[in-house]
C-alpha positions as CSV (number, residue, x, y, z in Angstrom):
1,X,73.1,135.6,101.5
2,X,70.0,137.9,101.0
3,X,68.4,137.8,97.7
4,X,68.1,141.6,96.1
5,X,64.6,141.3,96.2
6,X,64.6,141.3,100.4
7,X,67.1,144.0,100.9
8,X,65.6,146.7,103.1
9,X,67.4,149.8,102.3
10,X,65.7,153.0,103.2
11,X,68.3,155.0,102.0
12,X,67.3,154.2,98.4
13,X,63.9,153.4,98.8
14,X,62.8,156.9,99.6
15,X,64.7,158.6,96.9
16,X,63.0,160.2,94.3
17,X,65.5,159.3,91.7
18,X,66.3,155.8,92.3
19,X,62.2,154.9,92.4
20,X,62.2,156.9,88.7
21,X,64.7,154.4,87.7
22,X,63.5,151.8,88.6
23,X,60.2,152.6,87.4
24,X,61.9,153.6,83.7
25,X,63.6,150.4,83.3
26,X,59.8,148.8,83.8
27,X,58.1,150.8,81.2
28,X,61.0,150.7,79.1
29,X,60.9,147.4,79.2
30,X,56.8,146.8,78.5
31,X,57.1,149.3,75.4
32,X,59.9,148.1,73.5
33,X,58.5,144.3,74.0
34,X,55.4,146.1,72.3
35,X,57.3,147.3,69.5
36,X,59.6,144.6,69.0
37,X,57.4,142.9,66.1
38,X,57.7,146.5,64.0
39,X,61.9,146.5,65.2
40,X,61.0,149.8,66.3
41,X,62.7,151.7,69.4
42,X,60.7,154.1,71.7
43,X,63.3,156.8,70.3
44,X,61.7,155.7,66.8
45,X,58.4,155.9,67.7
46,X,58.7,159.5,69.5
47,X,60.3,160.4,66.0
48,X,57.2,159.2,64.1
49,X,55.1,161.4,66.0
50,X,56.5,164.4,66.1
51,X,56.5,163.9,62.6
52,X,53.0,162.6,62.2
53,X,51.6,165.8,64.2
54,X,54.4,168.2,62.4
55,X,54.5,167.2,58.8
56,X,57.9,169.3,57.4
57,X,59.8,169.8,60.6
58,X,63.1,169.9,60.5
59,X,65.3,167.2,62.1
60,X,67.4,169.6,64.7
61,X,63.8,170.4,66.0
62,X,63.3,167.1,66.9
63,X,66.1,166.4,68.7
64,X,65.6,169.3,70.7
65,X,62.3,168.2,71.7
66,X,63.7,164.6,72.6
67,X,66.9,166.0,74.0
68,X,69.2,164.3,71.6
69,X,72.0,165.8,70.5
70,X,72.5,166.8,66.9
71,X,74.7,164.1,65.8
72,X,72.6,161.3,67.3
73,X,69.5,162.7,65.8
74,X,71.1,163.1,62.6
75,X,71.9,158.6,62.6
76,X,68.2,158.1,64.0
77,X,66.8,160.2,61.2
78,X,68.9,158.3,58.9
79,X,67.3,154.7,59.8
80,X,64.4,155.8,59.6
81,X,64.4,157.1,56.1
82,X,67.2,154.0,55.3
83,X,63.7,151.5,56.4
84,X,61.7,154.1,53.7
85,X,59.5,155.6,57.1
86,X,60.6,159.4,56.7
87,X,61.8,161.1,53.9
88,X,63.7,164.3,53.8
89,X,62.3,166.7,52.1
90,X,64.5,169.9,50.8
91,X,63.0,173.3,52.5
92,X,61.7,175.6,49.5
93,X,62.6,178.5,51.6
94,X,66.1,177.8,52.9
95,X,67.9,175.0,50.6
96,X,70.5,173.8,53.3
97,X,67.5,172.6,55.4
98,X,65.8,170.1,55.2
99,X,62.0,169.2,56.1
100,X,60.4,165.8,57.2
101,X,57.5,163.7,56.5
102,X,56.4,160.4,56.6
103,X,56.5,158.4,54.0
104,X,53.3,156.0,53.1
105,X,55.2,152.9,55.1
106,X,56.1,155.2,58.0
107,X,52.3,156.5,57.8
108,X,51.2,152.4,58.0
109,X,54.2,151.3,60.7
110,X,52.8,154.5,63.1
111,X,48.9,153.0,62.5
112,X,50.6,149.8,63.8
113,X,53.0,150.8,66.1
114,X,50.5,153.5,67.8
115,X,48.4,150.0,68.5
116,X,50.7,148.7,70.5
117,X,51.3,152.3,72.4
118,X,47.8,151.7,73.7
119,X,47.9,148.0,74.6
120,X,51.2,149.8,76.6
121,X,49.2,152.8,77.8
122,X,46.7,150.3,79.4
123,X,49.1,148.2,81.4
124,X,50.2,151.4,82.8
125,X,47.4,152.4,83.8
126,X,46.5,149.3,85.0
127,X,49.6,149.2,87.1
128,X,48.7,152.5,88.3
129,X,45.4,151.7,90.0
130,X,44.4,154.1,92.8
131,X,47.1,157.1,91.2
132,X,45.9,160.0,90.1
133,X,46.9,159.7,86.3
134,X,47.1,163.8,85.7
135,X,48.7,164.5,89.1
136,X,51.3,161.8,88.2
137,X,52.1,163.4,84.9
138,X,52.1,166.7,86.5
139,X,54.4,165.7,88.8
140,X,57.3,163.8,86.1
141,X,56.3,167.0,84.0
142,X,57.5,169.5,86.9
143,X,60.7,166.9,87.6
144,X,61.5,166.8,84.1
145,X,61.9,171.2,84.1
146,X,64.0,170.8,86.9
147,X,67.4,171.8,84.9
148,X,65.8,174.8,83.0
């Protein structure tokens, strides 16, 4: 019996979609073995940043930059201010919502965390050799707009 490894299958191979998959399960993979030491999720860590670079944003924001839906943002938001890294912060101008910010230990586990997002950046690009890094993003960029 072949091994998966030696199966030739063209069919597959030259799909767009299945080589994307393949190639998110492997940098899935490499980043959340860097973040394991933090017990931090990539989901986490796009959190973090959104709200490191948009102090006061509101949680439905997020999600709609990360594509989660609204009750699944909701339980993310609420880890991360359950392990003290974001705190909700009620909106002076409309009291139903409610802002975000980091808190001090979110502030230190992002210093860390955006350590090991380099040591992951550089494997990447070390495992993309030869590829034109901008093109590349260009291209999953254009891909990802494909259902607007």
């Amino acid at each position: 019996m072949p091994k998966s490894k030696s199966l030739q299958t063209p069919q597959l191979d030259e799909q767009i979609g299945f080589k994307l998959r393949l190639a998110q399960l492997a940098v899935f993979g490499d980043i959340i073995e860097a973040l394991k030491a933090l017990d931090l999720r990539p989901v986490d860590l796009s959190a973090l940043l959104l709200i490191e670079a948009h102090p006061g944003v509101r949680q439905h924001v997020i999600g709609d930059k990360l594509k989660i839906a609204r009750p699944n943002i909701v339980a993310l938001v609420d880890s991360l201010s359950k392990r003290g890294l974001v705190e909700r912060v009620v909106d002076a101008k409309d009291r139903r919502a409610n802002q975000l910010q980091l808190t001090p230990a979110g502030v230190d586990i992002l210093i860390s965390a955006k350590a090991g997002q380099e040591t992951h950046k550089s494997r990447l690009h070390l495992a993309l050799k030869g590829v034109d890094i901008d093109n590349f993003l260009l291209g999953l960029t254009q891909l990802s707009r494909l259902g607007d």
